[in-house]
TIBA-823972 format. One line per field, with one value per atom (N, C-alpha, C, O): residue number from 1; y, x, z. Coordinates in steps of 0.02 Angstrom, whole numbers, always signed. Each point is the difference from the previous one (the first is absolute). Layout:
num c(NUM | ...)
py c(Y | ...)
px c(X | ...)
pz c(Z | ...)
//
This chain:
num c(1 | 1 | 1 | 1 | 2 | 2 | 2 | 2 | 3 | 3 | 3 | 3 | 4 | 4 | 4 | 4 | 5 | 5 | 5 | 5 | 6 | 6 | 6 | 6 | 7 | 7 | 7 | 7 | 8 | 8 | 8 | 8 | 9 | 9 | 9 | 9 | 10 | 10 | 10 | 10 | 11 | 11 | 11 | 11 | 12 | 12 | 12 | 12 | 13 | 13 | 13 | 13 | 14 | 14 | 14 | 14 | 15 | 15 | 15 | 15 | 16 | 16 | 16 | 16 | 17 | 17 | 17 | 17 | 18 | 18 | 18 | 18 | 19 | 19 | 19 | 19 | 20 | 20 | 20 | 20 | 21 | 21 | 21 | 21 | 22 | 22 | 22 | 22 | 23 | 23 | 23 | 23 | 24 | 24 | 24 | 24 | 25 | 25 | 25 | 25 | 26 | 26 | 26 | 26 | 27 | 27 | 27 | 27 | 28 | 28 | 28 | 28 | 29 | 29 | 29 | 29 | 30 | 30 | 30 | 30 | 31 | 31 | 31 | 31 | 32 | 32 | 32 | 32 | 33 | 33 | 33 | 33 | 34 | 34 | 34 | 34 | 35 | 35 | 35 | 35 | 36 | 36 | 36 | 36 | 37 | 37 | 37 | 37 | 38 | 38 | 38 | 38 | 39 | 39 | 39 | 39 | 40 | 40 | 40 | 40 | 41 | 41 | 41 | 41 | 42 | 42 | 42 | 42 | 43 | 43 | 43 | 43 | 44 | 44 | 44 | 44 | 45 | 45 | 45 | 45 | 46 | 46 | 46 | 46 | 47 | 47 | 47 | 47 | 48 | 48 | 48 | 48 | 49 | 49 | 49 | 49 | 50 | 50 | 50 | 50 | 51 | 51 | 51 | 51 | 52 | 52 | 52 | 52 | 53 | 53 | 53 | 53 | 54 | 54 | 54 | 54 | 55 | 55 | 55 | 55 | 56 | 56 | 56 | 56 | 57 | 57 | 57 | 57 | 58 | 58 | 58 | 58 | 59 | 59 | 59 | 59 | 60 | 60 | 60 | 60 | 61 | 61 | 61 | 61 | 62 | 62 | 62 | 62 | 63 | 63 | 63 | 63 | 64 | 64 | 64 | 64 | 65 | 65 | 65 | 65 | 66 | 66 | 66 | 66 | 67 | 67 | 67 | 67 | 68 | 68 | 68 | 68 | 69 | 69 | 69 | 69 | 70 | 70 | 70 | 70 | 71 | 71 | 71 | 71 | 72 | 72 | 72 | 72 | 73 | 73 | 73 | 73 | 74 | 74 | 74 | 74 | 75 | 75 | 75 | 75 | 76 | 76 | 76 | 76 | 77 | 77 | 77 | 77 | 78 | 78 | 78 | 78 | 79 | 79 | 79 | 79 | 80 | 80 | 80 | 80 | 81 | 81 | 81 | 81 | 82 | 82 | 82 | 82 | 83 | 83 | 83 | 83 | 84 | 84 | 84 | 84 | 85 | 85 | 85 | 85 | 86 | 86 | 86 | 86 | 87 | 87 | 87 | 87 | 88 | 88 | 88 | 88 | 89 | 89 | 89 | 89 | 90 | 90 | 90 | 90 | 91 | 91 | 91 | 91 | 92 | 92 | 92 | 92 | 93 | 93 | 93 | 93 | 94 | 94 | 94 | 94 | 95 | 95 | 95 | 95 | 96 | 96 | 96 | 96 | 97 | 97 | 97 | 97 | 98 | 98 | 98 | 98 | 99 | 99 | 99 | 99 | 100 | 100 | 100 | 100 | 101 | 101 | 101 | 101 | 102 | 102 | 102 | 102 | 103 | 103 | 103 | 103 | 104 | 104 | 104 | 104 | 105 | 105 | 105 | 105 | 106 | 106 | 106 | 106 | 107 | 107 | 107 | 107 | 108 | 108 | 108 | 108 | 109 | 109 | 109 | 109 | 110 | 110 | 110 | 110 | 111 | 111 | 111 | 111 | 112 | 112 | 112 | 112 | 113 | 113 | 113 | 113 | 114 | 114 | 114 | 114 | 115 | 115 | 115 | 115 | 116 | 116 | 116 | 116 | 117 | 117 | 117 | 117 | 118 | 118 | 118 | 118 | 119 | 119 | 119 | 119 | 120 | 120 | 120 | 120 | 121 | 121 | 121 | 121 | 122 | 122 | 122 | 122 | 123 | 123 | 123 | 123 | 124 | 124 | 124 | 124 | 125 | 125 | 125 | 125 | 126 | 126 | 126 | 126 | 127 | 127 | 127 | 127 | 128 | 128 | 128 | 128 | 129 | 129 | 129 | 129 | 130 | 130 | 130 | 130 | 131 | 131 | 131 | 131 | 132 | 132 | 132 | 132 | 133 | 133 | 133 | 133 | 134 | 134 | 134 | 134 | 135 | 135 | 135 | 135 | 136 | 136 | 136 | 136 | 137 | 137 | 137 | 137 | 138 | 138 | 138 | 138 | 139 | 139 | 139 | 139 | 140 | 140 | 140 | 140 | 141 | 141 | 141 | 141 | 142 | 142 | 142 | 142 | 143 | 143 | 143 | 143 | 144 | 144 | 144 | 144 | 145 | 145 | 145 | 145 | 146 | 146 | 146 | 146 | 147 | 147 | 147 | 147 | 148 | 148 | 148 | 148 | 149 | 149 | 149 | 149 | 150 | 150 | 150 | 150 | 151 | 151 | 151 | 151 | 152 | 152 | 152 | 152 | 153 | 153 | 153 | 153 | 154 | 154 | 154 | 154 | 155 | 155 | 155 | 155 | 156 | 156 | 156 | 156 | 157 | 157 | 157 | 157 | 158 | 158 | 158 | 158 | 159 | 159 | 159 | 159 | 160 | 160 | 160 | 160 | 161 | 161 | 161 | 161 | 162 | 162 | 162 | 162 | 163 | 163 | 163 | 163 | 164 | 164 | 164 | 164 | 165 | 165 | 165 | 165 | 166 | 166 | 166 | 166 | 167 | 167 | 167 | 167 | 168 | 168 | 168 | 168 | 169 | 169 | 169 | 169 | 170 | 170 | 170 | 170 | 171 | 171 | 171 | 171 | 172 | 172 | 172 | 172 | 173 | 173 | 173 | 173 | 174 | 174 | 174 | 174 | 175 | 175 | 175 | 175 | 176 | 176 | 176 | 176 | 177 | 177 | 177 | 177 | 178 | 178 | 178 | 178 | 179 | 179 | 179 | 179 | 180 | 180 | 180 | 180 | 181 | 181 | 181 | 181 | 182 | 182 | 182 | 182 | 183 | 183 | 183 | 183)
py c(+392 | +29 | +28 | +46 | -87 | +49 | +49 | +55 | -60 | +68 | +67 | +55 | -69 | +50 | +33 | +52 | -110 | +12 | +51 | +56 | -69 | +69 | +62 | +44 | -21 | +82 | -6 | +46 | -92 | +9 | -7 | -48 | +104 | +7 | -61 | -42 | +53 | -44 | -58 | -23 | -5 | -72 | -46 | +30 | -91 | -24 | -30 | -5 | -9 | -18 | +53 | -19 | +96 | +45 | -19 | +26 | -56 | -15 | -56 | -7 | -43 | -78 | -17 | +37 | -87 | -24 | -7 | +5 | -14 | +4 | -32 | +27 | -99 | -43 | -26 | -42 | +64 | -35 | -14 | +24 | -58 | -33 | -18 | +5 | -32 | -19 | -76 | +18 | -73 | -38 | +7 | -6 | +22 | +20 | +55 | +14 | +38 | +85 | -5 | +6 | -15 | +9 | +54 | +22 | +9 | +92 | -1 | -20 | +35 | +38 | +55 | +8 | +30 | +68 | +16 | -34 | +103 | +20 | +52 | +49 | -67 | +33 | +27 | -33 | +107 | +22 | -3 | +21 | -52 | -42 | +71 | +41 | -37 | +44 | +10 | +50 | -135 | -12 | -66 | -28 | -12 | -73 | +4 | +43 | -84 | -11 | -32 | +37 | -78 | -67 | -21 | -57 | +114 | -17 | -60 | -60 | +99 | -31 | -25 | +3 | -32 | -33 | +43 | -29 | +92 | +26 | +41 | +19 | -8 | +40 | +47 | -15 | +76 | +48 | +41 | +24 | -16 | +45 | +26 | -25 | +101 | +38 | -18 | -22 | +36 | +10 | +14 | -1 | +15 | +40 | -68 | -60 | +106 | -50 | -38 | -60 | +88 | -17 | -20 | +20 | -80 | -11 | -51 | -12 | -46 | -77 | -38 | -51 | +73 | -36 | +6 | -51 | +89 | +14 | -63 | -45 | +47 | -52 | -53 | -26 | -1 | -66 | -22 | -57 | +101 | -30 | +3 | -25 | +65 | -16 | -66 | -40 | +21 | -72 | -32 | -47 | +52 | -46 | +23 | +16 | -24 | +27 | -27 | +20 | -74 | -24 | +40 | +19 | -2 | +57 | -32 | -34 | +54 | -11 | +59 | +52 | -56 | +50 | -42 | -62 | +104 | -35 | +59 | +43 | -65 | +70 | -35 | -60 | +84 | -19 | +57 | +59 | -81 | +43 | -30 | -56 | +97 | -45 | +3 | -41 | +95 | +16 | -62 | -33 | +32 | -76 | -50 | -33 | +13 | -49 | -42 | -60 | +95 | -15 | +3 | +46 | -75 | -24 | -11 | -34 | +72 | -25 | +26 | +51 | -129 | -11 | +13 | -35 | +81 | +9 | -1 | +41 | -94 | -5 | +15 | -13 | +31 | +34 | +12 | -14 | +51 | +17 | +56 | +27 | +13 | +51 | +29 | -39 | +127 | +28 | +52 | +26 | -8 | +53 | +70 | -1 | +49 | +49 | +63 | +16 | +14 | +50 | +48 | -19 | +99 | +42 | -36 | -8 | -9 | -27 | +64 | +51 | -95 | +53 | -24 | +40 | -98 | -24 | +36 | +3 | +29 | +45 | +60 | +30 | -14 | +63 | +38 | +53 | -112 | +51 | -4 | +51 | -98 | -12 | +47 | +16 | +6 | +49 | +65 | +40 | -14 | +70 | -1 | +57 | -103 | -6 | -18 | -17 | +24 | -12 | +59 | +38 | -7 | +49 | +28 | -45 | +81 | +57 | -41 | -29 | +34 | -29 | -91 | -37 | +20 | -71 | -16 | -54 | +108 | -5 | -1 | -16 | +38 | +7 | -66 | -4 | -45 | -66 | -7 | -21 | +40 | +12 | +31 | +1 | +47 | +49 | -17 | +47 | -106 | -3 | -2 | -30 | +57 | -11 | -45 | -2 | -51 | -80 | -36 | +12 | -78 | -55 | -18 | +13 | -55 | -23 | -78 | -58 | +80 | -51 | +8 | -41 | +127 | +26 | -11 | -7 | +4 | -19 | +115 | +42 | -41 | +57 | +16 | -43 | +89 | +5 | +14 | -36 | +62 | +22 | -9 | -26 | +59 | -13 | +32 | +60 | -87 | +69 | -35 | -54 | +114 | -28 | +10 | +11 | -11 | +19 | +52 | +2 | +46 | +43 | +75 | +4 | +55 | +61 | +21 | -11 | +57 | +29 | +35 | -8 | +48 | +44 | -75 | -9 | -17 | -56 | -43 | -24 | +3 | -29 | +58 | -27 | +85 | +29 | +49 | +60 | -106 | +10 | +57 | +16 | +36 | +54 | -21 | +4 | -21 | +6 | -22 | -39 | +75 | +1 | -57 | -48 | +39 | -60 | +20 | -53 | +92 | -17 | -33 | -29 | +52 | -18 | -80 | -39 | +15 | -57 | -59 | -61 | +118 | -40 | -46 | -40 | +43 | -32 | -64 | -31 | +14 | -74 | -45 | -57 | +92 | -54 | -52 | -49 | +44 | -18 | -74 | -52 | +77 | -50 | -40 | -49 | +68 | -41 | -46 | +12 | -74 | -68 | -21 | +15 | -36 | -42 | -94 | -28 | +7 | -75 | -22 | +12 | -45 | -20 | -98 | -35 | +17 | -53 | -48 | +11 | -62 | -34 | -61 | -36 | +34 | -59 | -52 | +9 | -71 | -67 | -66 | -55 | +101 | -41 | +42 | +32 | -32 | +18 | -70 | -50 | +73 | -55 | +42 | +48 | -60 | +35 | -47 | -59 | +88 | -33 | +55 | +57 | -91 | +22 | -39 | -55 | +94 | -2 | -12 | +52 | -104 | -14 | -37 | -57 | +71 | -37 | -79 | -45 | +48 | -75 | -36 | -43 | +66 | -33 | +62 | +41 | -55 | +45 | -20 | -61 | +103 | -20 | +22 | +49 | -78 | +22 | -35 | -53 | +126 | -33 | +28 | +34 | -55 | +18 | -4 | -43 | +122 | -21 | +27 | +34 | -67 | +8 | +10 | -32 | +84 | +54 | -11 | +9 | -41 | -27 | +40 | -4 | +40 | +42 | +9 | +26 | -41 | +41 | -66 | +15 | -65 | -61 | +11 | +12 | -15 | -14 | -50 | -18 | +0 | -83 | +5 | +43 | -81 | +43 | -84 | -36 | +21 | -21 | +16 | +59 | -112 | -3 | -22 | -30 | +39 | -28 | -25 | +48 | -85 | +13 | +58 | +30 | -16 | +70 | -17 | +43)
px c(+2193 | +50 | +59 | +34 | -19 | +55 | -31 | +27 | -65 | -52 | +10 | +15 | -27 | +5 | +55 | +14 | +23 | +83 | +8 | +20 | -32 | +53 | -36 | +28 | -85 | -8 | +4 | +32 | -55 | -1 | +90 | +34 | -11 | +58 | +3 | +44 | -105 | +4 | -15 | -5 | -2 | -11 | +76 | +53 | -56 | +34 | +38 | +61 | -99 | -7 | +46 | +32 | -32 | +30 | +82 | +16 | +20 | +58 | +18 | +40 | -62 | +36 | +78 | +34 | -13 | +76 | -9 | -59 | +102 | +29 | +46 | +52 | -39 | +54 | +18 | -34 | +103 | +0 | +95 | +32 | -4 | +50 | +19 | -43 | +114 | +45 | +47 | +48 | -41 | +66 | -5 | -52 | +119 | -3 | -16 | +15 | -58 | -7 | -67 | -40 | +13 | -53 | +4 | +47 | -123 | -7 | -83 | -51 | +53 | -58 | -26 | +11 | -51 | -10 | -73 | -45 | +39 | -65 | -12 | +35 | -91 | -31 | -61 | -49 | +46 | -81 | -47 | +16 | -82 | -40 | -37 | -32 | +46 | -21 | -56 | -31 | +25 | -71 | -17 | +51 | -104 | -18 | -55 | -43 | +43 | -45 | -47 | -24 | -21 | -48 | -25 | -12 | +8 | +0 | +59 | -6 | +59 | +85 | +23 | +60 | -70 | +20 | +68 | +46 | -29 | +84 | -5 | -52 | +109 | +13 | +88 | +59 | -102 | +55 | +42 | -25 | +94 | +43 | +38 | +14 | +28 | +30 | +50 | -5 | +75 | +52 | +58 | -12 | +76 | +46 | +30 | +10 | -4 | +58 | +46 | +4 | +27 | +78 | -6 | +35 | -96 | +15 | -4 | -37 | +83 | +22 | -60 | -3 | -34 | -69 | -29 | -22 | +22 | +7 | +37 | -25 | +82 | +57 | -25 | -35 | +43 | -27 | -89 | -5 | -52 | -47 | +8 | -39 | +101 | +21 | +30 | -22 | +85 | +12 | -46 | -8 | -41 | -61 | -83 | -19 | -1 | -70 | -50 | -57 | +77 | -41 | +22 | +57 | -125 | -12 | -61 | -50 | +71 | -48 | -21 | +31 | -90 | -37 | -5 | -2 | -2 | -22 | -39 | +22 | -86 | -48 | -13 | -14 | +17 | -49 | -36 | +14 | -64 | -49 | +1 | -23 | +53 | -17 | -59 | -15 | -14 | -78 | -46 | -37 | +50 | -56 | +27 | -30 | +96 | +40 | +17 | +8 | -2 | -26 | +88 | +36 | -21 | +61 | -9 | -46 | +105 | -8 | +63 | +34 | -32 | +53 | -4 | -41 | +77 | -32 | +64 | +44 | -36 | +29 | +4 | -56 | +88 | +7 | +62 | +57 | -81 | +62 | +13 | -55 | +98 | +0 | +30 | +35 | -43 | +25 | -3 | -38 | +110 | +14 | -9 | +31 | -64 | -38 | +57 | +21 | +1 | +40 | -13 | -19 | +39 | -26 | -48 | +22 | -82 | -42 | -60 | +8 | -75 | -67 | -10 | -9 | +14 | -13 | +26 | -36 | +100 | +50 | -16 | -15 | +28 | -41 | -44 | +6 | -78 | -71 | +25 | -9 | +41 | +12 | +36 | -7 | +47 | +62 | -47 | +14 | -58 | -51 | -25 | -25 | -1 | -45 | +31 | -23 | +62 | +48 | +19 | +25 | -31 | -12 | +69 | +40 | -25 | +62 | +48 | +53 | -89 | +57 | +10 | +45 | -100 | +12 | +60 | +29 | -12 | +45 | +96 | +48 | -51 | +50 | +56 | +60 | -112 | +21 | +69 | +56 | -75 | +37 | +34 | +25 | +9 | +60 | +38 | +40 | -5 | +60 | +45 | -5 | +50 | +62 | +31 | +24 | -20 | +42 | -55 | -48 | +66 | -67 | +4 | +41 | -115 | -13 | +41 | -6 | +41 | +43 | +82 | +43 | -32 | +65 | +53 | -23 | +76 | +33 | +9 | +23 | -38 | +21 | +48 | +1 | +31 | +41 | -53 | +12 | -47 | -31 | -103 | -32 | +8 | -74 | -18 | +12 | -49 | -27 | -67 | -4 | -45 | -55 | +29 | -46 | +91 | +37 | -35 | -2 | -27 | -39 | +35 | +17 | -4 | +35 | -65 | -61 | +119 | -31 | -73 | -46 | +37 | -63 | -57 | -56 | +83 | -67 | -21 | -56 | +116 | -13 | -73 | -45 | +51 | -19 | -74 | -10 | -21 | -36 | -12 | -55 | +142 | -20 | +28 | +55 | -109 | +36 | -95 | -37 | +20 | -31 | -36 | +37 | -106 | -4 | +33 | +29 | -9 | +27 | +94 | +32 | -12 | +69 | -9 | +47 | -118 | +3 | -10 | +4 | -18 | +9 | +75 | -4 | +19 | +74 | +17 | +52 | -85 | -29 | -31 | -4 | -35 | -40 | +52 | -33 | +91 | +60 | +18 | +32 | -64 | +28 | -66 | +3 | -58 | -79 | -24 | -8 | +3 | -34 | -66 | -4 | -22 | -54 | +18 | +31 | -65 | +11 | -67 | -29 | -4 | -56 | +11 | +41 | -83 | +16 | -76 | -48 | +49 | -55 | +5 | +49 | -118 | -27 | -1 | -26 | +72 | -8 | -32 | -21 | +30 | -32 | -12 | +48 | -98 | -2 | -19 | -36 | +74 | -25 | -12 | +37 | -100 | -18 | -10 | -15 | +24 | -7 | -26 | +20 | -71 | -32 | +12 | -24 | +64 | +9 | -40 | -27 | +14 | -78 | +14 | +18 | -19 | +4 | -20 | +38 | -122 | -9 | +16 | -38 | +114 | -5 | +6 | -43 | +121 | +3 | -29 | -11 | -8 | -34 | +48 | +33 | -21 | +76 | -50 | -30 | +40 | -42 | +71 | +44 | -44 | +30 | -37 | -40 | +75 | -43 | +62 | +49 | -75 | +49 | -21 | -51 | +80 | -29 | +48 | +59 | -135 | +55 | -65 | -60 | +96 | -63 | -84 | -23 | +5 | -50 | -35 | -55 | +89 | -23 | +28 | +60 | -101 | +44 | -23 | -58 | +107 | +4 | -15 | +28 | -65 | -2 | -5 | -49 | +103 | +31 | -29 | -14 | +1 | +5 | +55 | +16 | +20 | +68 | +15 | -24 | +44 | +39 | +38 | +40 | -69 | +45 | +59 | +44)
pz c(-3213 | +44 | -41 | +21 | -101 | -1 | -54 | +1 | -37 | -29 | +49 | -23 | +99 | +55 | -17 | -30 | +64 | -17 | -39 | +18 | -65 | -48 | +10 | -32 | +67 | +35 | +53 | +25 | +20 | +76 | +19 | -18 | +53 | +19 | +64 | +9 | +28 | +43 | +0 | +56 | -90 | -42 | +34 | +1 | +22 | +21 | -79 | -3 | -47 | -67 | -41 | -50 | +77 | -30 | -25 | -53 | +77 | +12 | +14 | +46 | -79 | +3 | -15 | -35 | +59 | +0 | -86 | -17 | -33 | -60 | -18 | +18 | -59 | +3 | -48 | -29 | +6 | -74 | +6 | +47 | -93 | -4 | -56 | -44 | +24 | -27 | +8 | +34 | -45 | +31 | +74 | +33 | -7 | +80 | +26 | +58 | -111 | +5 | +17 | -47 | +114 | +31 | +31 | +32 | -48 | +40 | +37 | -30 | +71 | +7 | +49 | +60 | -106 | +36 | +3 | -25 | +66 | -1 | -51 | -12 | -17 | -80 | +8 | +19 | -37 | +16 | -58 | -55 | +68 | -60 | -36 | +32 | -109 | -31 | -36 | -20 | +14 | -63 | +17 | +20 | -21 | +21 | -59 | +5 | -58 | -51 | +0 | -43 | +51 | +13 | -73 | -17 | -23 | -76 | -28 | -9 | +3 | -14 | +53 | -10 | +73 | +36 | +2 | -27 | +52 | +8 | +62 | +27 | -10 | +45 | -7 | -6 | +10 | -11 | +48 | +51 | -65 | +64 | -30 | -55 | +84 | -49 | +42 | +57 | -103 | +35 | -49 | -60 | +83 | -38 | -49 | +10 | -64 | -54 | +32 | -11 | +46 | +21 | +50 | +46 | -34 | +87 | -20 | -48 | +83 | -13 | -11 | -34 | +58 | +2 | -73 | -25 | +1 | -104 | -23 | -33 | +53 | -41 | +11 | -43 | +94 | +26 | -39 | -23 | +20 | -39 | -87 | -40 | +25 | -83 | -4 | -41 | +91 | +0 | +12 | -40 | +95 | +2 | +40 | +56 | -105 | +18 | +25 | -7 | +42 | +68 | +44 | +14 | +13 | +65 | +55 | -12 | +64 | +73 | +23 | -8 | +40 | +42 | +67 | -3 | +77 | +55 | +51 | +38 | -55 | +36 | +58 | +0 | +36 | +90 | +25 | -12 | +50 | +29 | +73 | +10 | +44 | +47 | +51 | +43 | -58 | +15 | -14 | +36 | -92 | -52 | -22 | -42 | +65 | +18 | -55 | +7 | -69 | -59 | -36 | +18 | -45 | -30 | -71 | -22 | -25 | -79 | -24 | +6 | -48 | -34 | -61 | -30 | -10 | -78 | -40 | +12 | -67 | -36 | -68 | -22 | -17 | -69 | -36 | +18 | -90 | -40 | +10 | +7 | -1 | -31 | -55 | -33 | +4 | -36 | +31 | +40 | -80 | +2 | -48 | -53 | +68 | -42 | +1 | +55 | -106 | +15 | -73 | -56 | +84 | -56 | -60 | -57 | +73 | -60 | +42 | +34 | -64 | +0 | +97 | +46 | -40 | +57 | +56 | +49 | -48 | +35 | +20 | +52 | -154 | +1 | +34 | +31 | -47 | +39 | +62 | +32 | +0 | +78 | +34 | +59 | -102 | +27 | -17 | +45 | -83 | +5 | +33 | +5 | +49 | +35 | +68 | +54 | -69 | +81 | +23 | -42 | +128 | +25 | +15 | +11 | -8 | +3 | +59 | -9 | +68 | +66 | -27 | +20 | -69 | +0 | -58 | +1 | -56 | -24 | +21 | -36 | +103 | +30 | -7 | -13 | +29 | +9 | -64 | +13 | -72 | -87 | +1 | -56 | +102 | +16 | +16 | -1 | +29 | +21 | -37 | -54 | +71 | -47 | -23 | -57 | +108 | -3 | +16 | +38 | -87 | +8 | +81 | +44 | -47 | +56 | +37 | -19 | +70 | +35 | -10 | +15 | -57 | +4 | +61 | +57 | -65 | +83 | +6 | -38 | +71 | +40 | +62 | +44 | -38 | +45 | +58 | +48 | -42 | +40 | -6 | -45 | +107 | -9 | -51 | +2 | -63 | -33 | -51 | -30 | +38 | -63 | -70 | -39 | +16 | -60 | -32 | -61 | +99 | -45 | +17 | +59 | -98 | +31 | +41 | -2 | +49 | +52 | -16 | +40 | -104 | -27 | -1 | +24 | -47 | -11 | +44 | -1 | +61 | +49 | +50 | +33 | -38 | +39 | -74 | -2 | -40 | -27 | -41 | -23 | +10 | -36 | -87 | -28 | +10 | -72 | -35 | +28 | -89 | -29 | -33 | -12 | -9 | -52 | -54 | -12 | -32 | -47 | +3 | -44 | +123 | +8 | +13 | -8 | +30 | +6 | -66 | -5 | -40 | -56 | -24 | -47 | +55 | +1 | +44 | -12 | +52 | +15 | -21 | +22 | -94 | -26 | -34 | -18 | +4 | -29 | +72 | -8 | +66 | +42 | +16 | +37 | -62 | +32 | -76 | -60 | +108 | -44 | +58 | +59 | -83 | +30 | -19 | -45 | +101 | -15 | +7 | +53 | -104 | -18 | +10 | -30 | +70 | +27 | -8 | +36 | -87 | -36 | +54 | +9 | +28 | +79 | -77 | -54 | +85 | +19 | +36 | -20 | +108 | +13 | +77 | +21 | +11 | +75 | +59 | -8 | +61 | +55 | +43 | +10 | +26 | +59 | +53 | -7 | +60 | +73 | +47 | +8 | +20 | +63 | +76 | +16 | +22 | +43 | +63 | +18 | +21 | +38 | +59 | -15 | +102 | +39 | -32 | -16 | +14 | -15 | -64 | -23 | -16 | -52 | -67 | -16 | -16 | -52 | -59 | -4 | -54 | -62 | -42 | +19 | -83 | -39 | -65 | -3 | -57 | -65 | -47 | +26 | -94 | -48 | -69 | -19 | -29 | -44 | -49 | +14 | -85 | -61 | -49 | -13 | -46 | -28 | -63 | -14 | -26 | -83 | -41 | +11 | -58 | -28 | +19 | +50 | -80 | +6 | +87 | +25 | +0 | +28 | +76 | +6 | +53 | +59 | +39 | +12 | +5 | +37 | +87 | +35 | -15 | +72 | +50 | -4 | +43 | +43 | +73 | +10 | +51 | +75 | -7 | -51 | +98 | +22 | +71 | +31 | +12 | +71 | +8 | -36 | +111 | +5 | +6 | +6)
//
């Protein structure tokens, strides 16, 4: 399901909750899934340099995932490290291969969670309204990191009139540990 995830738009999996913290600096948001590894146990999401959510996994790089499906009633908790990837090769190929309207996101002028006087995507009017070139969009690659996020551990739960099933499993090199639990 989250293999799906990262092409199926409609994937309930596409877009899991995202949770990471600091001290009393708890955040969490919705993150769209870019890469799911089964080799390296990781899971990848892009997002801008300058969004608090950067700072917070440099102070600390315990990170949460929380996917639900409520079709297949299916619940998972995925825990990990992350890193943070910025202008290296990892970026790089990612940002060539990233599609013209999807670069938009790297345009704003002011980081993400600026106080504004008013409503605004912080982006000028030409780009809000999609006229500006790939090469004008080159100038975002300066604001796009990826966060590469190495599984720890997953818990899943299945959801069941007669009785939920809840397993966990944990992921130490090359070894995984695999857990029934109470739901």
């Amino acid at each position: 399901m989250m293999t799906d995830g990262v092409t199926n738009r409609h994937s309930s999996f596409h877009i899991p909750v995202m949770i990471n913290g600091f001290e009393d600096q708890l955040n969490g948001r919705i993150v769209v899934l870019r890469s799911v590894s089964l080799d390296d146990h990781s899971i990848k999401f892009h997002t801008d340099i300058r969004s608090p959510k950067v700072i917070l996994i440099k102070k600390n790089p315990k990170i949460f995932f929380l996917f639900y499906d409520k079709e297949q009633k299916i619940q998972l908790k995925v825990s990990g490290e992350a890193k943070v990837n910025y202008k290296n090769n990892i970026t790089k190929d990612k940002w060539q291969k990233t599609a013209h309207l999807s670069r938009k996101c790297y345009l704003a002028t002011s980081s993400p969670g600026t106080i504004s006087e008013k409503p605004t995507s912080g982006l000028s009017k030409e780009i809000e309204n999609s006229k500006y070139t790939i090469e004008e969009s080159e100038s975002g690659y300066k604001n796009f990191c990826i966060i590469t996020s190495k599984v720890k551990s997953i818990e899943w739960l299945y959801l069941a009139a007669k009785g939920h099933r809840r397993a966990k499993f944990e992921y130490s090199n090359s070894e995984v540990k695999k857990y029934w639990l109470t739901p």
